[in-house]
C-alpha positions in Angstrom: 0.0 0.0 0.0 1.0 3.4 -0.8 1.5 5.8 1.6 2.6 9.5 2.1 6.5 8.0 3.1 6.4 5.8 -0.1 5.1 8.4 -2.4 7.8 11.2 -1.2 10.4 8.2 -1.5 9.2 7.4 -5.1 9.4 11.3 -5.8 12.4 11.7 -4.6 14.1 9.0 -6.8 12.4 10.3 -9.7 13.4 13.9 -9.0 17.4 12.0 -8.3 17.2 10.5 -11.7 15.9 13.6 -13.8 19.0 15.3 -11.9 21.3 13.0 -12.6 20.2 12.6 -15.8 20.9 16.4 -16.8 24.3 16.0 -15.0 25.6 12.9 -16.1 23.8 11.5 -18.9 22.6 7.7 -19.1 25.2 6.9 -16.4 23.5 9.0 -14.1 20.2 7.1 -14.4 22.3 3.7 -14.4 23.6 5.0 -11.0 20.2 5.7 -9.6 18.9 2.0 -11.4 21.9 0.2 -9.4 21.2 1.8 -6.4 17.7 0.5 -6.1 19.1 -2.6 -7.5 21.9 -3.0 -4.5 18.7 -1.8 -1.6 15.5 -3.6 -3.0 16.5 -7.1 -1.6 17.3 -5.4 1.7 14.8 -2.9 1.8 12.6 -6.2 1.1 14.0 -8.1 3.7 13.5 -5.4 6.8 9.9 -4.9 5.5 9.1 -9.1 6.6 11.3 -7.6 9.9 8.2 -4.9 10.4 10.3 -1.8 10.9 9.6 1.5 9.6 9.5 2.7 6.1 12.5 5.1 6.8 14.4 2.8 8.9 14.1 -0.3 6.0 15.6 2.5 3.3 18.0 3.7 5.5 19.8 0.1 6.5 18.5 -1.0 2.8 21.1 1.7 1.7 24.3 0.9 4.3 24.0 -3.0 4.3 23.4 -3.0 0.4 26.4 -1.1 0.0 27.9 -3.4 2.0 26.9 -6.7 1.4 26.0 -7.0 -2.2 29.4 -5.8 -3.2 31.2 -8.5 -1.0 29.1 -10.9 -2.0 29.7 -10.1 -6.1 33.1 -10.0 -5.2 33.4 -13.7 -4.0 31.1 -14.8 -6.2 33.5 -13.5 -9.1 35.9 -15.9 -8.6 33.7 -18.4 -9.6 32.0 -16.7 -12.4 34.2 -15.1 -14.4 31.7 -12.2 -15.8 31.1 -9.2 -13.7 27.4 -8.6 -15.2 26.4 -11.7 -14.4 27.6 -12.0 -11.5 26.0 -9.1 -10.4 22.7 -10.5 -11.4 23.2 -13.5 -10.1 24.1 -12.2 -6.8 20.4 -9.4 -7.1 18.6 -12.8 -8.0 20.1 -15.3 -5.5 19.1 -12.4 -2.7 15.6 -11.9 -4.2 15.3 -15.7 -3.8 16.6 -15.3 -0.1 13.8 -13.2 1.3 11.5 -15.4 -0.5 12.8 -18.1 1.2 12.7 -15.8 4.6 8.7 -15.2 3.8 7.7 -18.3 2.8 9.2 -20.5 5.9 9.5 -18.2 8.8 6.0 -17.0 10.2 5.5 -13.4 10.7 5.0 -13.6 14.3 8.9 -14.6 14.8 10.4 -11.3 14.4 14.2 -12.7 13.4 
């Protein structure tokens, strides 16, 4: 559900990306795309934890940054393409909190 926090997040980006875009071009807006793509899993993930809206985007932002980078990193030595890895890391965390939703009942805050 939509509310006020959401839509003024959602503005935001959108206002980011139109920035960015007049700044820095398309890499600008491929900035702004792999920054949601680094905090969605995350940001996800503290939403089944039932925190706030600004405290999930907030710890979204500082463990994506954190994690998902380590965890392309070691996964590169396996795989030996960086774009792939990188989605192969996005997906493989998407399929975490799925895994989180589907077998740990909501009344067990982790």
């Amino acid at each position: 559900m939509l509310n006020k926090t959401k839509i003024i997040y959602i503005s935001v980006i959108l206002l980011l990306t139109a920035v960015f875009f007049m700044f820095f071009d398309i890499v600008g807006v491929r900035f702004v795309f792999s920054l949601i793509m680094i905090t969605a899993p995350f940001i996800l993930l503290f939403d089944y934890l039932d925190m706030d809206f600004d405290e999930e985007v907030v710890f979204g932002i500082f463990i994506g940054i954190v994690i998902f980078p380590l965890l392309v990193w070691y996964l590169n030595w396996v795989i030996s393409s960086l774009r792939i890895t990188i989605f192969v890391v996005f997906f493989l965390l998407l399929f975490l909190v799925l895994i989180v939703k589907r077998f740990i009942p909501p009344n067990q805050n982790v």
